[in-house]
C-alpha positions in Angstrom: 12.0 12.8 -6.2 11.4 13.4 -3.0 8.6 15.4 -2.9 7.0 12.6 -5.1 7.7 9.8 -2.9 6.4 11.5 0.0 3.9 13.5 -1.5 5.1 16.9 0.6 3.3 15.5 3.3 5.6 16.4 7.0 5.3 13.4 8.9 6.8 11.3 6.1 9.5 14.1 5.4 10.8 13.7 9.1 11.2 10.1 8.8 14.1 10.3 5.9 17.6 9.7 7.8 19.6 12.0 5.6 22.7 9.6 6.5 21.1 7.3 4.2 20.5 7.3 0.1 17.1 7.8 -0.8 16.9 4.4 -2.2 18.3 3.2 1.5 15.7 5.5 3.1 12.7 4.0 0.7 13.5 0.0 1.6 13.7 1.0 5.4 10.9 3.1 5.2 8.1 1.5 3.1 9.1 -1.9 2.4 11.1 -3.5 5.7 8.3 -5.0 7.7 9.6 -2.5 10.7 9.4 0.4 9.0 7.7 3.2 10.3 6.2 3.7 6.7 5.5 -0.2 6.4 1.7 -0.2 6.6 0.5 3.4 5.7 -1.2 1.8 2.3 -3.4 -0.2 4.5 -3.9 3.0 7.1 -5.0 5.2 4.7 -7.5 2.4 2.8 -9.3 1.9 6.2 -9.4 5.4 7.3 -10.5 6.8 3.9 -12.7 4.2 2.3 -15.8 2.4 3.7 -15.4 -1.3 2.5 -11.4 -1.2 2.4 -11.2 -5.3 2.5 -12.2 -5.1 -1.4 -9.5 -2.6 -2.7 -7.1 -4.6 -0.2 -7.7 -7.6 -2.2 -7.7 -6.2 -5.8 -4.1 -4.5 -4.8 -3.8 -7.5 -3.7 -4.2 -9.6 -6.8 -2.5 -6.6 -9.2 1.0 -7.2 -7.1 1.0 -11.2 -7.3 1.0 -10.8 -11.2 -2.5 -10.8 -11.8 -3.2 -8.6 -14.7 -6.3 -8.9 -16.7 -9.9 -8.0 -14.9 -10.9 -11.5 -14.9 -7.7 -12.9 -13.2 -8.5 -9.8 -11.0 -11.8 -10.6 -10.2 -11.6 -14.3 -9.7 -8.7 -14.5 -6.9 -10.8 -16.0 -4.3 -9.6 -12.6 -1.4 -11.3 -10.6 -4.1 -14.4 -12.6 -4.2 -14.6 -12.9 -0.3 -14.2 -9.3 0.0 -16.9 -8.1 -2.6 -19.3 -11.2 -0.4 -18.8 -9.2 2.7 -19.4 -6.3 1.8 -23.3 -7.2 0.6 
């Protein structure tokens, strides 16, 4: 499990308190707002994609229930992102 939550990758590994549960590790790690983990997603999009605003704002849109293509493609981030990046 945690090979998969990590992906194997040493930086991430070295972060897990092993005084902790996994599940304890996870919330502190990814999902507190001061968690060293916190804004890897967002990292990674700008250091591995060229127009990251745009993926930003469809993940965006997927997590705030929006589930169909259309209701994907008319939040009004999404829209704004695909404008800038003309």
């Amino acid at each position: 499990m945690l090979y998969g939550i990590t992906g194997g990758i040493p930086e991430y590994i070295s972060r897990i308190d092993v005084n902790k549960s996994l599940d304890d590790n996870i919330v502190v790690l990814f999902f507190d707002e001061s968690g060293r983990l916190f804004e890897e997603p967002v990292n990674l999009l700008k250091q591995e994609l060229r127009e990251p605003a745009s993926y930003h704002s469809t993940i965006s849109a997927i997590t705030s229930e929006s589930s169909s293509m259309n209701d994907i493609s008319t939040k009004p981030d999404w829209r704004s992102a695909d404008a800038a990046t003309r």
